[in-house]
C-alpha positions in Angstrom: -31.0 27.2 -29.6 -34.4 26.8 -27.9 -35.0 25.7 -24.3 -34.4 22.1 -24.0 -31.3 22.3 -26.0 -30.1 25.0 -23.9 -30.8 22.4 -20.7 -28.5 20.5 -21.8 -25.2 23.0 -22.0 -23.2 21.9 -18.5 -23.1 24.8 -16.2 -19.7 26.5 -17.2 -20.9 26.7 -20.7 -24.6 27.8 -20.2 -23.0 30.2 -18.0 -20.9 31.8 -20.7 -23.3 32.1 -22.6 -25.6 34.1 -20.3 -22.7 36.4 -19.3 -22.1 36.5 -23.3 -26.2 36.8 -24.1 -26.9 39.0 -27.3 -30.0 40.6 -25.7 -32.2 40.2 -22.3 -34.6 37.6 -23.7 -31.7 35.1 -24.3 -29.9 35.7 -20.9 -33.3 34.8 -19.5 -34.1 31.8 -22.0 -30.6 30.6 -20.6 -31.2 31.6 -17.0 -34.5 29.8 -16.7 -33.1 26.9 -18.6 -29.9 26.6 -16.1 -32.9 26.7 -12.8 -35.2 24.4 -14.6 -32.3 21.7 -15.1 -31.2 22.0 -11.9 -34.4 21.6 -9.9 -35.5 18.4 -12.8 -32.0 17.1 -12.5 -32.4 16.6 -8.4 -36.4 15.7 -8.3 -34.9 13.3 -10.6 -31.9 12.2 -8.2 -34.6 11.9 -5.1 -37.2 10.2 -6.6 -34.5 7.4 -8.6 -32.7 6.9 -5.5 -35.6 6.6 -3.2 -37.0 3.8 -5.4 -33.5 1.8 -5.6 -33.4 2.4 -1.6 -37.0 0.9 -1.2 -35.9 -2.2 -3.5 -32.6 -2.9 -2.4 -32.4 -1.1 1.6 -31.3 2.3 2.8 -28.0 0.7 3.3 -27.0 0.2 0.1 -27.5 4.0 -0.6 -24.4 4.7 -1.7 -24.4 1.8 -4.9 -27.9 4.2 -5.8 -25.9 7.4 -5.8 -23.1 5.6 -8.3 -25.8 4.3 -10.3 -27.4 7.5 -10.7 -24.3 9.4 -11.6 -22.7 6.9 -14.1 -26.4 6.8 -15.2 -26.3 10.7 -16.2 -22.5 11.0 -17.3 -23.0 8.2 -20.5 -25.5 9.5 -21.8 -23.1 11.5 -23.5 -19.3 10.0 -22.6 -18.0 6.8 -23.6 -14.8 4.8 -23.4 -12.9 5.8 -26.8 -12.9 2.8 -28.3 -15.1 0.0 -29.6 -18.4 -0.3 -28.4 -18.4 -3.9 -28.2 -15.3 -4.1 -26.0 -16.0 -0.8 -23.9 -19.8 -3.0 -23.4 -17.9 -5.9 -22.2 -15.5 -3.2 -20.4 -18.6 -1.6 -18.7 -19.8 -5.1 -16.8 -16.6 -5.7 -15.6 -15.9 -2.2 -14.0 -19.5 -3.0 -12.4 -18.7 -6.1 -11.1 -15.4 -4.4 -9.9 -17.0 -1.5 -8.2 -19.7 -3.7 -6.6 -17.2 -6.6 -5.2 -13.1 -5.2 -4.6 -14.4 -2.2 -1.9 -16.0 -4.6 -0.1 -13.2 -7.4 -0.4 -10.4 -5.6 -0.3 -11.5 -4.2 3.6 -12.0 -8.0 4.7 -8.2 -8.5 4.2 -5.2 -7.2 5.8 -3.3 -3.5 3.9 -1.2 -5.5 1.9 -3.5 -8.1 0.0 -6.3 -4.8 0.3 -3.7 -2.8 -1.8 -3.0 -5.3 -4.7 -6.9 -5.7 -4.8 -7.5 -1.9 -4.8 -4.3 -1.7 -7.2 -5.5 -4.4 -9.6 -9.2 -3.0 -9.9 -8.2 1.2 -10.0 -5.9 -0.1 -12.8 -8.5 -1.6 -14.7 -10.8 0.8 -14.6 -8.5 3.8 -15.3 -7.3 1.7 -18.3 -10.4 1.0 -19.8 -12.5 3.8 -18.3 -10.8 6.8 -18.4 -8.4 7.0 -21.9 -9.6 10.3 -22.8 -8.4 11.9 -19.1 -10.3 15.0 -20.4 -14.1 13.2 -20.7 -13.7 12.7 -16.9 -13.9 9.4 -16.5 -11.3 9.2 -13.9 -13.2 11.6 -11.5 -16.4 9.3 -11.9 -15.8 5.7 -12.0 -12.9 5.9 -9.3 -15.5 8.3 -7.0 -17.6 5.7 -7.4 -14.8 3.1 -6.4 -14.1 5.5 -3.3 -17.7 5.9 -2.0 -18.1 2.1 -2.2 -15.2 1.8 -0.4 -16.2 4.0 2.2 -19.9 2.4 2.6 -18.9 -1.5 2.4 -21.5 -4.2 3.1 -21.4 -7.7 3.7 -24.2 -11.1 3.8 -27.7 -10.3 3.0 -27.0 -6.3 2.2 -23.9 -7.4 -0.1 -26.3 -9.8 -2.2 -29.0 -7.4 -2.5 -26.0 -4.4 -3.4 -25.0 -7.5 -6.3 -28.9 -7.4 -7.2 -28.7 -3.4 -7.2 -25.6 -3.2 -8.9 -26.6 -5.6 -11.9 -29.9 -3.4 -12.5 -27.7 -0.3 -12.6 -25.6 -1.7 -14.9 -28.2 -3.0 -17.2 -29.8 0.5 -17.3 -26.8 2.4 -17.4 -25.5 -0.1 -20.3 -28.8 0.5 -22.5 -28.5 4.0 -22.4 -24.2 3.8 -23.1 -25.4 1.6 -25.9 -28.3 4.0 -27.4 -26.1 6.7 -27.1 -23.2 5.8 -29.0 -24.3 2.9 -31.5 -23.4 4.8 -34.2 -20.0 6.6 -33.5 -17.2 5.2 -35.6 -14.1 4.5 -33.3 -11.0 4.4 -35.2 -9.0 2.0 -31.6 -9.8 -1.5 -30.0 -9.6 -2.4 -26.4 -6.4 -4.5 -27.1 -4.7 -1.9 -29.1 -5.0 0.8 -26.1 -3.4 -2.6 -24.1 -0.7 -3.1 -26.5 0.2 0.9 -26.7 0.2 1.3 -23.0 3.7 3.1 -21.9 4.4 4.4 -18.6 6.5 6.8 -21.1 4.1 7.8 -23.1 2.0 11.2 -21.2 -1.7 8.7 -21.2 0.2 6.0 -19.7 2.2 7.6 -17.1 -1.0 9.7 -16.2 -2.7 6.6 -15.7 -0.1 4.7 -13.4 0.1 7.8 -11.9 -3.8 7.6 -10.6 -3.6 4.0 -10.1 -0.5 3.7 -8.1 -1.2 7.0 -6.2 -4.9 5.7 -5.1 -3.8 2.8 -4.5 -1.5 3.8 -2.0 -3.5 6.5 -0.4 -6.0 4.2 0.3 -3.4 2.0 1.8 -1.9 5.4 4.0 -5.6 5.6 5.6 -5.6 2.4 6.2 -1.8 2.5 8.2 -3.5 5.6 10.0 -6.6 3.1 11.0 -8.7 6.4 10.3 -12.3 6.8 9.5 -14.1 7.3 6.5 -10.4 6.6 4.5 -12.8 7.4 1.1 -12.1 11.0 2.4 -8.4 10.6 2.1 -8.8 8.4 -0.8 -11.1 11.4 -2.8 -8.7 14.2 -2.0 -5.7 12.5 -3.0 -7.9 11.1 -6.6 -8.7 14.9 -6.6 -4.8 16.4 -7.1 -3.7 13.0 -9.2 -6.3 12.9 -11.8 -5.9 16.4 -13.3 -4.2 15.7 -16.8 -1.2 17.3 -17.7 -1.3 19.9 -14.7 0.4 19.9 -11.6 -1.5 18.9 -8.5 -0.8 22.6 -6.5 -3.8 24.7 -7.3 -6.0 21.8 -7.2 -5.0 20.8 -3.5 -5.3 24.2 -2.5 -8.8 24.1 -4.0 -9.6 21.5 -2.2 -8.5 22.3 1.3 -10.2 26.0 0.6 -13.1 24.3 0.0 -13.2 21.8 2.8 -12.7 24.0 5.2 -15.0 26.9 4.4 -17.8 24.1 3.6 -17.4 22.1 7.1 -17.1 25.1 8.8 -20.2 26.9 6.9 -22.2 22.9 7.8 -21.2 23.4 11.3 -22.8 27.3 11.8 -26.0 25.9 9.9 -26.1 23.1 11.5 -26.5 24.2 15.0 -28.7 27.4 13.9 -31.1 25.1 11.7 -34.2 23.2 14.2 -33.4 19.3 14.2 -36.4 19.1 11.9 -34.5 21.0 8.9 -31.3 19.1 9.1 -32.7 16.2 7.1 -33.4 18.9 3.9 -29.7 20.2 3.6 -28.7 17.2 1.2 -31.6 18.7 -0.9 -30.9 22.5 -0.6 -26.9 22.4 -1.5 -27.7 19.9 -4.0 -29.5 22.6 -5.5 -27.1 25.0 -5.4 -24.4 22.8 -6.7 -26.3 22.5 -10.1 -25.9 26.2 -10.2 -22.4 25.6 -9.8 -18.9 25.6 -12.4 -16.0 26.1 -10.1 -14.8 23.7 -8.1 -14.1 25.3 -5.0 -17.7 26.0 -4.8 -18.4 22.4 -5.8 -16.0 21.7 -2.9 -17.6 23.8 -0.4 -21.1 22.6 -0.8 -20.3 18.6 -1.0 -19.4 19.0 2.6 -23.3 19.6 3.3 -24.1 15.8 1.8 -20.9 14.1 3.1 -21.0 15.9 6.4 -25.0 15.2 6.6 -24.3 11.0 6.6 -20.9 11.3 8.8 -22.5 13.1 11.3 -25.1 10.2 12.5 -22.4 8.4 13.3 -19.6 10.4 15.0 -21.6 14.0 15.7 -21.3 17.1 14.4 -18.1 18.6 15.8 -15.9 14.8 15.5 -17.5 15.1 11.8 -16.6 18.3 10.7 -12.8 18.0 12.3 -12.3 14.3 10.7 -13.1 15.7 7.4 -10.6 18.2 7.6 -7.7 16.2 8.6 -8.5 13.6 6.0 -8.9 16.0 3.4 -5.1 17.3 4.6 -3.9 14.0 4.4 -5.0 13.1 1.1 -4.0 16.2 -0.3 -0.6 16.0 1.1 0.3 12.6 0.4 -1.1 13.2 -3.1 1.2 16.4 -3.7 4.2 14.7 -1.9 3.8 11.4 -4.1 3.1 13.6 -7.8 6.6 15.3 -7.3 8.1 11.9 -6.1 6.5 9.5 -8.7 7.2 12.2 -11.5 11.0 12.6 -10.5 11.4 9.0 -10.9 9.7 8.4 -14.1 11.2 11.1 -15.6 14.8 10.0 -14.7 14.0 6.3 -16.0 12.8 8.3 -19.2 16.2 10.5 -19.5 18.1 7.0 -18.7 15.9 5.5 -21.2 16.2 8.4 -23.8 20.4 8.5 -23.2 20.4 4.7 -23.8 19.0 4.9 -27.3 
């Protein structure tokens, strides 16, 4: 393996392989290889989203950070089925992700839920049928950090502008990347096959209908920042196969430790430094494989935009209660939705 191709192991697996490194001169190929990627990987994510910022405003920042992470993820993940249809597919999660946030805050709960319902289904559907690529945790992130940085008039038409760009880049390189796989499914056959009895299917309503109405809880509270209740509770619902528990747990662990650890630095750093802790735990999350560390250090950047607006104390304790809410209602409706599926499925089972 030589250097580049060791830059492009994810983190848990370079890892492994520097803990499992046949002699010194490997461990440090790898080692070097896991710094170099990191410190590449966020010039990269500064200088990209600096230049969508100047074209399109600072406040569409948020459509640059989806961009730039759909942008890196299909390079190698696709869809799992045709690449004509997942293509086709890709636009309309774009349009989706650029348009429902937006609309479905303009309108009361109940029309904002069928919207959000309507457009998480989608995308889960045609986005995420291999659960284990990940494409749940990205596309519906995306969805979520939309959802919490809306815009309307001028900034929504230049977001469209944005979005379309992003699309087109993020398109060419999903189309380079996997022209020549050979799928053996079509779009409609997934369609046709979907069962909430089948494990994909139910998995999927699951996320949808479990989003959906966490979104709809943070919108009852009238809370801020709902994409904070809305990414903890797509945290402990999208995990394939596994129950929600140790994930929640993660979570909370995580939160807490990580707004607590923003709030010490915080008020030690000078005023002058505060703008570089984005950079400096974006660094370290490279480094990282587990996710409570992941957790712990994405308070830095979420905590870093939330407090401008409510301060560093109202920021930190916000967090923390949304993060409890989302994980709770996420747990609480896993047991409840899975209870009732799974009695329609005995019924079901029984009748035939």
């Amino acid at each position: 393996m030589n250097f580049y191709q060791a830059m492009q192991l994810d983190v848990s697996v370079c890892k492994g392989k520097i803990r499992n490194a046949a002699n010194p001169s490997e461990r440090h190929k790898l080692i070097a290889a896991l710094i170099v990627k990191d410190i590449l990987c966020v010039l990269f994510a500064v200088v990209f989203i600096s230049i969508l910022n100047f074209l399109f405003g600072d406040e569409n920042s948020s459509a640059a950070v989806v961009i730039f992470c759909i942008l890196l993820t299909v390079r190698f993940v696709d869809f799992g089925y045709c690449l004509k249809s997942s293509l086709i597919n890709f636009f309309i999660v774009f349009v989706l992700l650029t348009f429902s946030p937006c609309i479905a805050q303009s309108v009361n709960p109940a029309w904002g839920f069928l919207i959000n319902f309507l457009s998480i289904g989608f995308i889960v559907i045609s986005a995420c049928h291999e659960p284990l690529y990940g494409g749940a945790g990205l596309y519906l992130f995306a969805y979520m950090f939309l959802y919490g940085n809306p815009v309307g008039g001028h900034l929504l038409v230049l977001r469209v502008f944005e979005m379309l760009l992003g699309c087109l880049l993020c398109g060419i390189i999903f189309y380079i990347n996997h022209r020549k796989k050979d799928y053996g499914k079509t779009f409609s056959q997934i369609v046709k096959d979907f069962s909430l009895f089948d494990p994909l299917g139910k998995w999927q309503f699951q996320v949808t209908l479990g989003l959906s109405l966490g979104i709809l809880v943070g919108e009852l509270l009238q809370v801020d920042r709902i994409m904070w209740v809305g990414c903890a509770c797509l945290t402990v619902l999208s995990q394939y196969g596994e129950r929600p528990n140790k994930r929640a747990f993660q979570r909370l662990g995580g939160v807490v430790a990580g707004s607590v650890l923003f709030g010490i630095v915080y008020q030690l750093l000078p005023a002058s430094a505060h703008s570089y802790l984005g950079i400096y735990s974006g660094l370290l999350l490279g480094l990282c494989a587990a996710y409570h560390w992941k957790t712990l250090l994405n308070c830095f950047g979420a905590l870093l935009m939330a407090t401008n607006i409510f301060g560093v104390k109202s920021a930190i304790i916000l967090r923390i209660i949304n993060n409890i809410i989302g994980c709770c209602f996420g747990v609480l409706f896993y047991y409840v939705y899975n209870f009732i599926v799974d009695r329609f499925a005995n019924a079901r089972t029984g009748r035939s």
